[in-house]
C-alpha positions in Angstrom: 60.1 -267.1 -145.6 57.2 -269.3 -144.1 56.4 -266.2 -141.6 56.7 -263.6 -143.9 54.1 -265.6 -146.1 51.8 -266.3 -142.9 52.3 -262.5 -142.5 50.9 -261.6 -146.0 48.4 -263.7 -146.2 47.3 -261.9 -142.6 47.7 -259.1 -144.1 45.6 -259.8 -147.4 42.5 -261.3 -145.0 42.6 -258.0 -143.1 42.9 -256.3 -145.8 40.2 -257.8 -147.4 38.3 -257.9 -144.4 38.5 -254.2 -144.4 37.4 -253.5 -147.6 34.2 -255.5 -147.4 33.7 -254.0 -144.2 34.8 -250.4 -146.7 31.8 -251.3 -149.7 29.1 -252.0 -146.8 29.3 -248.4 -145.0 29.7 -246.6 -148.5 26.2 -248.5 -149.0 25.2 -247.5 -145.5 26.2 -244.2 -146.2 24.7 -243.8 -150.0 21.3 -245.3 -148.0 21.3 -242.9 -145.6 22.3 -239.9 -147.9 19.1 -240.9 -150.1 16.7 -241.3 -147.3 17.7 -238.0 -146.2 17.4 -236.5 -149.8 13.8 -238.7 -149.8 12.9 -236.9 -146.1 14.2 -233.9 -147.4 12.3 -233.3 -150.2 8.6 -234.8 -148.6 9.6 -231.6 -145.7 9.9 -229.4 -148.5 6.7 -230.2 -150.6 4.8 -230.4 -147.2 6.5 -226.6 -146.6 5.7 -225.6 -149.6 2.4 -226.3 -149.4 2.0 -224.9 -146.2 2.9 -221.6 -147.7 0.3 -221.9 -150.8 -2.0 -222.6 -147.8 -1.0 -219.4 -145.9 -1.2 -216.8 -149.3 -4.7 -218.3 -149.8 -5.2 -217.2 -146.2 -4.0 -213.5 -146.5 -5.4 -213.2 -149.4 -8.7 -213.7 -147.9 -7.9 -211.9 -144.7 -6.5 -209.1 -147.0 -10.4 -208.9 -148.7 -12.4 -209.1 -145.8 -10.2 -206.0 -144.3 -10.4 -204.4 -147.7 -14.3 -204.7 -147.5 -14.4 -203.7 -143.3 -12.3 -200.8 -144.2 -14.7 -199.4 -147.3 -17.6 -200.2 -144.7 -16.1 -198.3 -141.7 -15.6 -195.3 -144.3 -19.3 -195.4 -145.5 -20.7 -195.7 -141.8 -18.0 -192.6 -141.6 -19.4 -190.3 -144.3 -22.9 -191.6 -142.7 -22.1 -190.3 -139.5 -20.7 -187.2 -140.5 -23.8 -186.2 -142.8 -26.3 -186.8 -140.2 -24.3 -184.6 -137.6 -24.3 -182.1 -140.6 -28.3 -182.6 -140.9 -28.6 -182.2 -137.2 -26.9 -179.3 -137.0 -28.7 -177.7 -139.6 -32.0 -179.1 -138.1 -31.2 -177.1 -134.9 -30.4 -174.3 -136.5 -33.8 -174.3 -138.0 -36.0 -174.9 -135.1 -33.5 -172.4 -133.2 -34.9 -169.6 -136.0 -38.7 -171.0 -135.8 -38.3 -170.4 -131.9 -37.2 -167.1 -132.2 -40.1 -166.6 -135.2 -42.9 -167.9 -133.0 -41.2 -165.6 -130.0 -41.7 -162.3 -132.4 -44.8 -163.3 -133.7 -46.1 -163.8 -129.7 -44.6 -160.1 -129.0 -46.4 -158.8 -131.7 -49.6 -160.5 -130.8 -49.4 -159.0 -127.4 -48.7 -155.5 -128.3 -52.0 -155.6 -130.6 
């Protein structure tokens, strides 16, 4: 009988033993769980605002290429109107030159 009560109270110290040993790592673990939750959420904000950071960004890059695309279509209709003008310039002084040949015919033949 005087084992079997060495035995149990053994058996209670251990058992006790454990359970202390139980309520520390659930602390340990709740700890952990709400650093991580803590970490977690700071990485999230910081991502988030990384992201407000990068829409401002293409927004702006979005404008500028708006604005470089109007101003490469103007320098475009620019272009194209001058060739017009020039062509129409040459055309011109081609029929002066051929006027001022006629005229110097004519003046010779009088």
């Amino acid at each position: 009988l005087r084992a079997e009560q060495d035995h149990v109270a053994t058996q209670s110290k251990a058992k006790r033993a454990l359970e202390t040993q139980m309520a520390e790592l659930e602390n340990k673990l709740a700890e952990a769980n709400e650093n991580a939750m803590r970490g977690g959420r700071a990485a999230m904000a910081k991502l988030e605002a990384r992201i407000r950071e990068l829409e401002v960004e293409l927004g702006t890059v979005q404008s500028r290429t708006s604005d470089n695309t109007k101003g490469f279509q103007k320098s475009e209709r620019r272009v194209k109107e001058l060739m017009f003008q020039l062509d129409e310039d040459k055309k011109n002084q081609d029929r002066m030159s051929e006027l001022a040949t006629k005229l110097q015919q004519k003046i010779k033949t009088y």
